[in-house]
GUTORFI-623671 format. One record per residue: x negated, y negated, z negated of N, C-alpha, C in turn; residue number from 1. Coordinates in Angstrom, 3 decimals, decimal comma. Each point is the difference from the previous one (the first is absolute). Example, Ala and Ser with C-alpha at 12.3 -4.5 7.8 and 13.67 -1.06 7.14 Angstrom:
BEGIN
+----------+----------+----------+----------+----------+----------+----------+----------+----------+-----+
|       nX |       nY |       nZ |      caX |      caY |      caZ |       cX |       cY |       cZ | num |
+----------+----------+----------+----------+----------+----------+----------+----------+----------+-----+
|  -13,190 |    5,690 |   -7,800 |    0,890 |   -1,190 |    0,000 |   -0,900 |   -1,200 |    0,000 |   1 |
|    0,350 |   -1,050 |    0,720 |   -0,820 |   -1,190 |   -0,060 |    0,770 |   -1,090 |   -0,730 |   2 |
+----------+----------+----------+----------+----------+----------+----------+----------+----------+-----+
END
This chain:
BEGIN
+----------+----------+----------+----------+----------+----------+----------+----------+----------+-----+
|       nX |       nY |       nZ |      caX |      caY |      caZ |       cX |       cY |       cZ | num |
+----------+----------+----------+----------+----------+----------+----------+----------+----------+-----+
|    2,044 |   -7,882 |  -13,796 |   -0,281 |    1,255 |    0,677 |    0,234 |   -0,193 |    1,498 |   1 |
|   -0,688 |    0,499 |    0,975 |   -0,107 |    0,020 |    1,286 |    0,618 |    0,951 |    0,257 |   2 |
|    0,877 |    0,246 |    0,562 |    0,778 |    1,141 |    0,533 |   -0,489 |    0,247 |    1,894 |   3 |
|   -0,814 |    1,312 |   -0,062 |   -0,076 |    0,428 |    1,204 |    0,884 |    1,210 |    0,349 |   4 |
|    0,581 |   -0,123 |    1,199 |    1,034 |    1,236 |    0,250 |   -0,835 |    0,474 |    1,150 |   5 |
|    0,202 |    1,419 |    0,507 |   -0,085 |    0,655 |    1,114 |    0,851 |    0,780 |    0,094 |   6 |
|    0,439 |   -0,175 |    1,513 |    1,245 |    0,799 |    0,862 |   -0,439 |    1,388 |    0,136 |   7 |
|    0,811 |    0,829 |   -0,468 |   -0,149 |    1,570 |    0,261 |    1,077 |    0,562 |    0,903 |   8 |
|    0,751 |   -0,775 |    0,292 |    1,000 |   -0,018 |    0,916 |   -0,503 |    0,989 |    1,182 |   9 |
|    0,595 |    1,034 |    0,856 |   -0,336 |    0,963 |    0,444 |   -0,810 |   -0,553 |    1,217 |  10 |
|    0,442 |   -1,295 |    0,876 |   -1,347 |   -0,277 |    0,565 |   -0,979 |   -0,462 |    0,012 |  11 |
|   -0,192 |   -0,455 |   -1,180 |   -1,390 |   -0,804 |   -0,861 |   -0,392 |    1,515 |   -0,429 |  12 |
|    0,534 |    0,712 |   -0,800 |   -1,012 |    1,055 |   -0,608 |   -0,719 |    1,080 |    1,271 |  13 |
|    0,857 |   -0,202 |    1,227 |   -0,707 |    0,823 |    0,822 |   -0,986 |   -0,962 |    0,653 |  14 |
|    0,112 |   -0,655 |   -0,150 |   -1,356 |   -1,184 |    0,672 |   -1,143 |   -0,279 |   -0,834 |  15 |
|    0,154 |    0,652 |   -1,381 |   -0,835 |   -0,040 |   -0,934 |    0,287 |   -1,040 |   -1,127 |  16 |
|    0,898 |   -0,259 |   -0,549 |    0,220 |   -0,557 |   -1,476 |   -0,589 |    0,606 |   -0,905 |  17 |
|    0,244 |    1,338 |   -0,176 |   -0,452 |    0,642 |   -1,085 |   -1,669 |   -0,172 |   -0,318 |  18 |
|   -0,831 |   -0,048 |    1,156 |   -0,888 |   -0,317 |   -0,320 |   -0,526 |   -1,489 |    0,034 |  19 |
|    1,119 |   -0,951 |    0,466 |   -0,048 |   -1,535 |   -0,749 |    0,212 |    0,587 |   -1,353 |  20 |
|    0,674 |    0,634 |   -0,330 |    0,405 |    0,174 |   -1,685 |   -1,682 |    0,235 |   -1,017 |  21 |
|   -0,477 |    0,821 |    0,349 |   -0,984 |    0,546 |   -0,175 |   -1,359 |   -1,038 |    0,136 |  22 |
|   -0,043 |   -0,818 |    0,925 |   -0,710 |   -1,292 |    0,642 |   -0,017 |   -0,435 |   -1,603 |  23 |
|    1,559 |   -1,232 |    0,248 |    0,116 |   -0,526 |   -1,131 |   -0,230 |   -0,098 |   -1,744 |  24 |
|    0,339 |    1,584 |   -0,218 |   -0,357 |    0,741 |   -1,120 |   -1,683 |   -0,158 |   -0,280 |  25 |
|   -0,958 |    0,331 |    0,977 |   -0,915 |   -0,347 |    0,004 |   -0,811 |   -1,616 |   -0,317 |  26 |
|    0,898 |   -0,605 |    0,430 |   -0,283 |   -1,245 |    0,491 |    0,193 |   -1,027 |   -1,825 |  27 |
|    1,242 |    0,652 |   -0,436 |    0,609 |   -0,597 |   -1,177 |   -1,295 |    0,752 |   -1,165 |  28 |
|   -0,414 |    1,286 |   -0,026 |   -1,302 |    0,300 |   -0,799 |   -1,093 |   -0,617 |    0,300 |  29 |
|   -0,226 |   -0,185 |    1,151 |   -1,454 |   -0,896 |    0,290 |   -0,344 |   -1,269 |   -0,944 |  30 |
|    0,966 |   -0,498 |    0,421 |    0,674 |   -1,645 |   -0,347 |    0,153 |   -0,620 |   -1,778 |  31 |
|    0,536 |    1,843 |   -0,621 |    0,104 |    0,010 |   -1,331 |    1,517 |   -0,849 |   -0,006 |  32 |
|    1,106 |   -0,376 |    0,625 |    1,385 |   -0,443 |    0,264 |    0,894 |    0,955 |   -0,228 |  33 |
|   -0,111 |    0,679 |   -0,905 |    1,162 |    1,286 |   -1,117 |    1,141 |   -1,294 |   -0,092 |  34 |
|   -0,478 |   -1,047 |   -0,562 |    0,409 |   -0,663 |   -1,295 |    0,834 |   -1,263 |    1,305 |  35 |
|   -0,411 |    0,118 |    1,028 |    0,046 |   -1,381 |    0,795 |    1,302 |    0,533 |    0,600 |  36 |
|   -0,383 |    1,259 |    1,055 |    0,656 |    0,286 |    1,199 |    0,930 |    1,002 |   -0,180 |  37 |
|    1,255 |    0,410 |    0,422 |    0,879 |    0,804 |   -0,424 |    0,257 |    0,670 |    1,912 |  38 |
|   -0,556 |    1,146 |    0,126 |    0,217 |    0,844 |    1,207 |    1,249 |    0,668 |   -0,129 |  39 |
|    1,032 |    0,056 |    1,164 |    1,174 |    0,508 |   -0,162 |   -0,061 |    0,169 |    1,624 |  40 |
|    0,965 |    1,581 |    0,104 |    0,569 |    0,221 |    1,398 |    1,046 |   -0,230 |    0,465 |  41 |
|    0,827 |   -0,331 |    1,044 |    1,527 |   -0,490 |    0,441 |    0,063 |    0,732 |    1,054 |  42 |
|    0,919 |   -0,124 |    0,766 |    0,590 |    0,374 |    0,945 |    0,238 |   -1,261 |    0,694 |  43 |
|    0,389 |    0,891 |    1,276 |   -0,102 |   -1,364 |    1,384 |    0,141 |   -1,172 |   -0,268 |  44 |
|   -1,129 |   -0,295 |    0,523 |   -0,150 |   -1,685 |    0,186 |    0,646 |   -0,087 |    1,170 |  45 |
|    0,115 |   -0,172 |    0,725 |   -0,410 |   -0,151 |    1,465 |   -0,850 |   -0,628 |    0,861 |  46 |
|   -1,299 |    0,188 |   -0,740 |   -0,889 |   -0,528 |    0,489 |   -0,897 |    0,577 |    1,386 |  47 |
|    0,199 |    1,305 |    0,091 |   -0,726 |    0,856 |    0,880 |    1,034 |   -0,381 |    1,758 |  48 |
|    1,893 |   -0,413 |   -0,388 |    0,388 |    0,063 |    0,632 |    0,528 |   -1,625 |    0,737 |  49 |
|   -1,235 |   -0,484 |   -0,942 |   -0,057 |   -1,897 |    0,519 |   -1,044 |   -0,122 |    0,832 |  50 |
|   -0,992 |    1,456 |   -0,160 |   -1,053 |   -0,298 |    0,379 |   -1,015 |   -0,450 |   -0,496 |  51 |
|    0,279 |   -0,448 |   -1,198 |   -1,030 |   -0,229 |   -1,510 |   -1,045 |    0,564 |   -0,241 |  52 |
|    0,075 |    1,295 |    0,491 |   -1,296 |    1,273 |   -0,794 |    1,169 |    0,708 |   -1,074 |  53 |
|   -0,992 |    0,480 |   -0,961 |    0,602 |    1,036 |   -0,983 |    0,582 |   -1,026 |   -0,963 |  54 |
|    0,503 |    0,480 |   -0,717 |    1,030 |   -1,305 |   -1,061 |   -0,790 |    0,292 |   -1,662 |  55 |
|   -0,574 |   -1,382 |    0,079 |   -0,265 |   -0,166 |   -1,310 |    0,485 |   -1,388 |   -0,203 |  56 |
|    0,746 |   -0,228 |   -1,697 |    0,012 |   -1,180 |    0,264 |   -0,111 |   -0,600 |   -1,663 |  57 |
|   -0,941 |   -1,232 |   -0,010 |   -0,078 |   -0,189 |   -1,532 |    0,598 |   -1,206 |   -0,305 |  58 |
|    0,293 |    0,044 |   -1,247 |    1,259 |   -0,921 |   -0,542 |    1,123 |   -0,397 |    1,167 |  59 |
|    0,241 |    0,864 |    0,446 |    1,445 |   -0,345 |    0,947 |   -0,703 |   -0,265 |    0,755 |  60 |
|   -0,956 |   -0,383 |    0,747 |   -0,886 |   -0,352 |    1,000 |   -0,243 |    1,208 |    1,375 |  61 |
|    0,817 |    0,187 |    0,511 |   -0,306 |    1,082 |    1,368 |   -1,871 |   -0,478 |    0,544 |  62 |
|   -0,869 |    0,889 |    0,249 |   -1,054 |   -0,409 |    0,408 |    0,130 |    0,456 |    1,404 |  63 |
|   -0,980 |   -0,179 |    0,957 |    0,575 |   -0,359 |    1,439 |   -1,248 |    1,214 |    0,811 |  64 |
|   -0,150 |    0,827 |    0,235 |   -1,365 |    0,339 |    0,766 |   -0,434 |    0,975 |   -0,893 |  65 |
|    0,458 |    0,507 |   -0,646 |   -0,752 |    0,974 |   -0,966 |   -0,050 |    1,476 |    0,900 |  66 |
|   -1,546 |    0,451 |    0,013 |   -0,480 |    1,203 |    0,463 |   -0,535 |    0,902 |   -1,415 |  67 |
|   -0,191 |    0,911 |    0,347 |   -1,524 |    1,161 |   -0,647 |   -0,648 |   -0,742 |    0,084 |  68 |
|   -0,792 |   -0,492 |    0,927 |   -1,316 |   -0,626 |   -0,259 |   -0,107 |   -1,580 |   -0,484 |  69 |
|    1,166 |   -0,595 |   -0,002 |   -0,063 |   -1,175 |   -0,615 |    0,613 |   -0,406 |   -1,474 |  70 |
|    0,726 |    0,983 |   -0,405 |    1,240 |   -0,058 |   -1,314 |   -0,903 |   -0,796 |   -0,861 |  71 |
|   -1,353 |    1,042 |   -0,495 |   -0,593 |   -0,714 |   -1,135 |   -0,120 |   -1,196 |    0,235 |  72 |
|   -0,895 |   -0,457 |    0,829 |   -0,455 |   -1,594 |   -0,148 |    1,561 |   -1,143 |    0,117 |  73 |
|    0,805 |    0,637 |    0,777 |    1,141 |   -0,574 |    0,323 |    0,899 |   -0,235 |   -1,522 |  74 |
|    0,110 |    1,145 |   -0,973 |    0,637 |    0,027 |   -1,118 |   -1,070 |   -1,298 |   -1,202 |  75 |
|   -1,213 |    0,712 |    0,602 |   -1,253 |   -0,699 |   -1,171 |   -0,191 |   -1,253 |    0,166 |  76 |
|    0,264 |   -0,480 |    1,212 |   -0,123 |   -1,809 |   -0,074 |    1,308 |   -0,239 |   -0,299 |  77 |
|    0,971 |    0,270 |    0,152 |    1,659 |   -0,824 |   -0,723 |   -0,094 |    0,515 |   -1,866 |  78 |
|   -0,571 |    1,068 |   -0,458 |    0,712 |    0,134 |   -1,173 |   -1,221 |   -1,287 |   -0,626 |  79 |
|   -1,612 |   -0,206 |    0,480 |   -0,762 |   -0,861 |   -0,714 |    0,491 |   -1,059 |    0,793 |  80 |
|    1,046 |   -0,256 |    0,924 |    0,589 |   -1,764 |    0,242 |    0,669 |   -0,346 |   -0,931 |  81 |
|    1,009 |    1,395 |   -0,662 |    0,478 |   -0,346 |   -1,169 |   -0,230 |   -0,075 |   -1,209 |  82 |
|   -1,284 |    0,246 |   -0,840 |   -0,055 |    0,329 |   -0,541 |   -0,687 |   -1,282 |   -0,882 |  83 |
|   -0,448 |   -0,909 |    0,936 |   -0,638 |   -1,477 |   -0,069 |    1,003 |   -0,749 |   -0,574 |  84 |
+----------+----------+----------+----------+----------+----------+----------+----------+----------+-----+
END
């Protein structure tokens, strides 16, 4: 199982997590990955305050640059790097 987290942490959700949440959700039906990917929310990363972007991070993996407009492709090429 691929474990993807997203930060809901109060300054990720005002920067828009929730609708990374929503992104993702989408992203895991497209894909047909019920069975693959396991979506979960956390609290502070501190990724927003490294300068990272919003905090998502899969299998323990902090991802680096994550926007709104980039999450999907950003989430969608690491979970199919792993998935090989």
């Amino acid at each position: 199982m691929i474990n993807v987290e997203i930060c809901i942490g109060s300054a990720c959700y005002v920067k828009g997590s929730s609708r990374i949440v929503e992104i993702m959700k989408q992203m895991v039906a497209d894909h047909h990955w019920e069975d693959r990917v396991s979506l979960k929310g956390a609290f502070c990363m501190k990724a927003c305050q490294a300068g990272m972007g919003l905090g998502v991070r899969i299998n323990g993996e902090l991802l680096d640059g994550v926007t709104l407009e980039n999450a999907r492709s950003l989430v969608e090429a690491k979970v199919q790097e792993l998935m090989v």
